[in-house]
C-alpha positions as CSV (number, residue, x, y, z in Angstrom):
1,X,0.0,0.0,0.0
2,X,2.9,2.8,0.7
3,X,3.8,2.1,-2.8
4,X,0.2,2.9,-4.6
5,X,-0.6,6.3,-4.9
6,X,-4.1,7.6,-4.9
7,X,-4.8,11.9,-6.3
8,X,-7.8,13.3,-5.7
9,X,-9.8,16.4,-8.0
10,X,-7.7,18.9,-5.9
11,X,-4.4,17.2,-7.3
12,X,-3.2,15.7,-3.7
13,X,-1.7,12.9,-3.8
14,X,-1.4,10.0,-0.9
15,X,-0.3,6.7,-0.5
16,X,-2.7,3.7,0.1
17,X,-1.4,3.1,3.5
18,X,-1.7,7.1,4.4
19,X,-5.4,6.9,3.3
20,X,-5.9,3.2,5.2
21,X,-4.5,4.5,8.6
22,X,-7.3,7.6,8.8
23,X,-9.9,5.1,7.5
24,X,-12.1,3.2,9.7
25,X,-11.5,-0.3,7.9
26,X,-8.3,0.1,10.1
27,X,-9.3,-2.2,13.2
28,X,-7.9,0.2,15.6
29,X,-9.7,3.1,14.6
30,X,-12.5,0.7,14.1
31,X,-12.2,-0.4,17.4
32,X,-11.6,3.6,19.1
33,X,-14.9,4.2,17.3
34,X,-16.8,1.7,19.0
35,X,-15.5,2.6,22.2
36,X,-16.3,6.2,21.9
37,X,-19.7,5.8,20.5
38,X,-20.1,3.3,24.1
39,X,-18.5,5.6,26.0
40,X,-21.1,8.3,25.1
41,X,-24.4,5.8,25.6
42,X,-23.5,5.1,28.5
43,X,-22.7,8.9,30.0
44,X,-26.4,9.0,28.4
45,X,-27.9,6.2,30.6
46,X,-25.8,7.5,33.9
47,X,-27.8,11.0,32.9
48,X,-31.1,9.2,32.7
49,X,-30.5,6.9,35.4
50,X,-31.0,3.8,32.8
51,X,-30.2,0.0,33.8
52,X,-26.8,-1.0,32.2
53,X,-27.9,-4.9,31.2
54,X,-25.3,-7.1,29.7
55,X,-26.7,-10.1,27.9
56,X,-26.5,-13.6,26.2
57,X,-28.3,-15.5,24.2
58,X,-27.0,-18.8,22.4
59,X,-28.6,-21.0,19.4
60,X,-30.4,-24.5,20.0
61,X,-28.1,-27.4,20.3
62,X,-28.8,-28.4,16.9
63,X,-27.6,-25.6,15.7
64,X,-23.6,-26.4,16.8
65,X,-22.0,-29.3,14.8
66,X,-19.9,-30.3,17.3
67,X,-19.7,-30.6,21.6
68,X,-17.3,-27.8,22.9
69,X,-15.2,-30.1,25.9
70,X,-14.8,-33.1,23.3
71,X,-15.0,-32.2,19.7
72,X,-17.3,-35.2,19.0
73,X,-20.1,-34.7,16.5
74,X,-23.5,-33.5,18.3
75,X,-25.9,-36.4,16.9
76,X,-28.8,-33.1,17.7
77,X,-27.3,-31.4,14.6
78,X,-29.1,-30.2,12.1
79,X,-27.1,-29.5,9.3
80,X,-27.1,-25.1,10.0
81,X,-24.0,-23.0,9.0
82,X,-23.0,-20.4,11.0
83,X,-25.2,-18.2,8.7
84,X,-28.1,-20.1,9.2
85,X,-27.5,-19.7,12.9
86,X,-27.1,-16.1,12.8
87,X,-30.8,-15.7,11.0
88,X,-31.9,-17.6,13.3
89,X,-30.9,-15.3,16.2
90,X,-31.7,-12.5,13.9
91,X,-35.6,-13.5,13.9
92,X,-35.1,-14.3,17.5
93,X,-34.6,-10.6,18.7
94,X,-36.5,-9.5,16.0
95,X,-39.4,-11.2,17.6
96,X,-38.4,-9.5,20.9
97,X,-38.3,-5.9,19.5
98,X,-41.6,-6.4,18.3
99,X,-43.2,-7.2,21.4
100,X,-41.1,-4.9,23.5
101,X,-42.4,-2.1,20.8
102,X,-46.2,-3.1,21.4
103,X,-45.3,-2.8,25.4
104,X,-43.3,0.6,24.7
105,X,-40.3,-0.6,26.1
106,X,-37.1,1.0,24.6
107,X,-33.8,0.3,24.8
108,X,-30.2,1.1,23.2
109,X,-26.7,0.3,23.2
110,X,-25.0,-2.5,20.9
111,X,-24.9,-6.0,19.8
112,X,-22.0,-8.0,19.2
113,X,-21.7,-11.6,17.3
114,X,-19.0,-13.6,17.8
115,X,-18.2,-17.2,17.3
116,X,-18.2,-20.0,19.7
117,X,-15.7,-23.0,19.6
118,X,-17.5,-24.7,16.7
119,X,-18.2,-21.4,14.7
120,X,-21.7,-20.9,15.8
121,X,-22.2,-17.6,16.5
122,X,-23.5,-15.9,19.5
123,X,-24.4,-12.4,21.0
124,X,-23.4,-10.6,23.6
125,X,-26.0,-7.4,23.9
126,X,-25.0,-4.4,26.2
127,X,-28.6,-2.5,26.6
128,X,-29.3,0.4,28.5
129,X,-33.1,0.3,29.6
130,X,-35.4,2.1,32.2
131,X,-35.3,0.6,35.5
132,X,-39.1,0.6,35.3
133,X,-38.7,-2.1,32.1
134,X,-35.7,-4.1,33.2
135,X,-37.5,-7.3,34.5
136,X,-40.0,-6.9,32.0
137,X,-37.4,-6.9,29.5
138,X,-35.4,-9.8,30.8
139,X,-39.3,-11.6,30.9
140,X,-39.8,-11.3,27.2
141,X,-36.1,-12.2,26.2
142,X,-36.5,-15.1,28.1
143,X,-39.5,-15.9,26.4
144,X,-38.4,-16.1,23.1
145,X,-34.6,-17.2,23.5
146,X,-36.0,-20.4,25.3
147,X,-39.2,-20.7,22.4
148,X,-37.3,-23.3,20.1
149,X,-36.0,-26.1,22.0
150,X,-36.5,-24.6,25.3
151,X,-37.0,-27.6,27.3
152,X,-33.7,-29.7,26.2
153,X,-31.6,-30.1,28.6
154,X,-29.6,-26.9,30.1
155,X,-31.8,-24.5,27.5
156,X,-32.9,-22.5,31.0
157,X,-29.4,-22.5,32.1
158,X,-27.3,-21.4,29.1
159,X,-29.6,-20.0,26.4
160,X,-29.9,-16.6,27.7
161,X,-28.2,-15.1,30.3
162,X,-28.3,-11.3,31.9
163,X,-25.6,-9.5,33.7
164,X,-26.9,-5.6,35.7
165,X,-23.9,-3.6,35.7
166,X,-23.1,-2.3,38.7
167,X,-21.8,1.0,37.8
168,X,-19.8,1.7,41.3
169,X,-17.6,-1.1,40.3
170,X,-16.6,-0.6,37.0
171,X,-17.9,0.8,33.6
172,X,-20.4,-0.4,31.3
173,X,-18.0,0.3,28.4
174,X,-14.7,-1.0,30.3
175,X,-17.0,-4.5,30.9
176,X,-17.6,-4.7,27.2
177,X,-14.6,-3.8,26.2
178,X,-12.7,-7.0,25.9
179,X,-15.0,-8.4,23.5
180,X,-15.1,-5.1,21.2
181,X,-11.3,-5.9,21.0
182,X,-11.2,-10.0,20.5
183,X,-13.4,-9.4,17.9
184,X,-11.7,-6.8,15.7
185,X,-7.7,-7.1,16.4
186,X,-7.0,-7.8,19.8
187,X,-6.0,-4.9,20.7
188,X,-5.3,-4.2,24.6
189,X,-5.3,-7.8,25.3
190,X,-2.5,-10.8,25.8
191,X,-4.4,-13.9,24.9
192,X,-7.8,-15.2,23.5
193,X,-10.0,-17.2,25.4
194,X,-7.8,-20.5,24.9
195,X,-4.5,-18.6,26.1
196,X,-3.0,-18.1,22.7
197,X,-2.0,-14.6,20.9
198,X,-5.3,-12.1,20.8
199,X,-4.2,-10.8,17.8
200,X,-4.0,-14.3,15.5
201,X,-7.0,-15.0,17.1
202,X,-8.8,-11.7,15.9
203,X,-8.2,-12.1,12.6
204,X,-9.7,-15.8,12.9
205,X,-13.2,-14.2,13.8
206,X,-12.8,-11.6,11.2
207,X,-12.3,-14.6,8.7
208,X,-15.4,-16.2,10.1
209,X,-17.4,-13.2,10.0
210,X,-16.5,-12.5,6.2
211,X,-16.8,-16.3,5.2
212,X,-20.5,-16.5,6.5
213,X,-21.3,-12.7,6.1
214,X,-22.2,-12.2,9.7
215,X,-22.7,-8.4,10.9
216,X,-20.2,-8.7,14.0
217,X,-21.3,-5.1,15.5
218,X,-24.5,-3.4,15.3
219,X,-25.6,-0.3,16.9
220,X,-29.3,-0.4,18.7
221,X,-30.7,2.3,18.7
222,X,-29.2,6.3,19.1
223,X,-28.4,8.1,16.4
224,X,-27.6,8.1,12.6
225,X,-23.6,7.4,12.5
226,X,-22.8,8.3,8.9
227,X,-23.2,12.0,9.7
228,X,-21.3,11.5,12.7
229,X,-18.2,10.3,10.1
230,X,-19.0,13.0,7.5
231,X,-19.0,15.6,10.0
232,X,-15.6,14.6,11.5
233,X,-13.7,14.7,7.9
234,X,-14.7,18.5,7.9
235,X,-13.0,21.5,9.4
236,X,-15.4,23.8,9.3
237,X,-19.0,24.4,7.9
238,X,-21.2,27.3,7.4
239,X,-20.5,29.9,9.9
240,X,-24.1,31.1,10.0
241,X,-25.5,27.5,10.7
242,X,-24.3,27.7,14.4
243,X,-26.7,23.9,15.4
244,X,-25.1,22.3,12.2
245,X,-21.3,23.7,13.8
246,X,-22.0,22.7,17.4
247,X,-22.7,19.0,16.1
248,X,-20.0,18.7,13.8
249,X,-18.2,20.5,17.0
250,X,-18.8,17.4,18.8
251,X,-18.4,14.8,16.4
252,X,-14.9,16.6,15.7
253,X,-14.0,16.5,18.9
254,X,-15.2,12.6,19.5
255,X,-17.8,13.7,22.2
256,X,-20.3,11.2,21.0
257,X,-23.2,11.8,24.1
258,X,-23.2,15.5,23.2
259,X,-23.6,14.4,19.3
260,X,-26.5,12.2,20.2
261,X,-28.1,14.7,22.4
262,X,-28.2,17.2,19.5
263,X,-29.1,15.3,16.6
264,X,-32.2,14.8,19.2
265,X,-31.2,11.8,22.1
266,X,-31.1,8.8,22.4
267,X,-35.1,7.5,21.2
268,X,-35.3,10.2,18.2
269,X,-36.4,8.6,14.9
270,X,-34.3,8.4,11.4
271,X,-36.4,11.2,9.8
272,X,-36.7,13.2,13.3
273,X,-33.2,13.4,13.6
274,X,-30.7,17.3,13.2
275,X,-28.5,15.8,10.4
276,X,-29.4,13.6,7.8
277,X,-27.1,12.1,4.7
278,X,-28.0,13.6,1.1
């Protein structure tokens, strides 16, 4: 890459590896994204006095090919890729979003899928939810994590699984953030979950993601995050648009609860929302 150049309509020219190292396919600024954008829910939900929930939800046995402790073939499998997996937690929580919609209960904060020793994957979610909502939330998750297959044997114990933050102990984002990092490039960390290098490791899972076309991060809820990266590539904008300069202020500046709070917090819709892409 330092020996590719690219020239844009002003003339500049840059190498590959000048343009890579700004971009966010670069897993570290991949990774100091995520954080951030954490960071900032989660000032959000200490403001609001939200519930900081970490949880996990795993597939059906028939979904994994193979035992974790053994290796040995699961005789309960069904044939499912990791993809197939993935849809199916996919319609799970889309199931759960519908109902929590019909019982207005909202939530935010991010989703991650990663794989588990046979390449099924699974999610960890960090949500940040009223305090009002929190058991009813964990009621309906339950519900529908545990409606296929919930009565096989430890489906109660290790299908889903929730986690309250305790926010006097340590941070919602510092809990999640080993597993931001073993899934992008392992950054911050020694060794995987087996005790090898974090790093070879990382690159496994992005291999895995890319093979089976599995979204490894997802945002839930917040705010539009393409104007947040447009915004921060600009060093200026109209002087006599002072709302459109105070978000692109703090987008510039990385302070990612004052963006949300001014393209309109935390529950705004798409088309409610300050800034919108062209």
């Amino acid at each position: 890459m330092d020996s590719i150049l690219v020239v844009n309509e002003d003339g500049e020219s840059f190498t590959l590896k000048e343009i890579y190292d700004l971009n966010i396919s670069n897993p570290v600024n991949r990774r100091n994204e995520l954080m951030t954008r954490i960071a900032g829910l989660e000032k959000l939900a200490i403001a609001a006095k939200h519930d900081a929930l970490f949880v996990t939800i795993t597939c059906p046995s028939k979904y994994h090919n193979s035992f974790a402790k053994s290796g040995m073939r699961n005789p309960k499998w069904n044939g499912s890729t990791p993809y197939d997996a993935q849809q199916y937690l996919n319609g799970v929580w889309s199931r759960i979003r519908s109902k929590l919609d019909k019982q207005k209960i909202q939530q935010y904060g991010f989703r991650i899928a990663e794989p588990q020793h046979d390449g099924t994957p699974h999610w960890h979610l960090l949500l940040f939810i009223s305090p009002a909502h929190t058991e009813k939330f964990k009621e309906v998750f339950s519900e529908y994590a545990l409606q296929e297959d919930g009565n096989e044997a430890g489906a109660k114990e290790n299908r889903c699984d929730f986690v309250t933050i305790d926010h006097s102990r340590g941070t919602a984002a510092g809990y999640i953030a080993k597993y931001v990092s073993k899934n992008i490039d392992g950054g911050n960390l020694d060794t995987d979950i087996d005790g090898g290098s974090a790093s070879p490791a990382a690159k496994r899972v992005e291999a895995w993601a890319s093979c089976w076309g599995i979204r490894q991060f997802q945002q839930i809820g917040g705010v539009a995050i393409t104007p947040w990266r447009e915004l921060r590539k600009l060093k200026l904008v109209a002087s006599d648009n002072v709302e459109l300069e105070q978000i692109r202020s703090a987008a510039d500046k990385g302070d990612f609860a004052e963006y949300v709070s001014l393209m309109g917090g935390v529950f705004s819709k798409r088309k409610e929302q300050t800034v919108r892409p062209l």
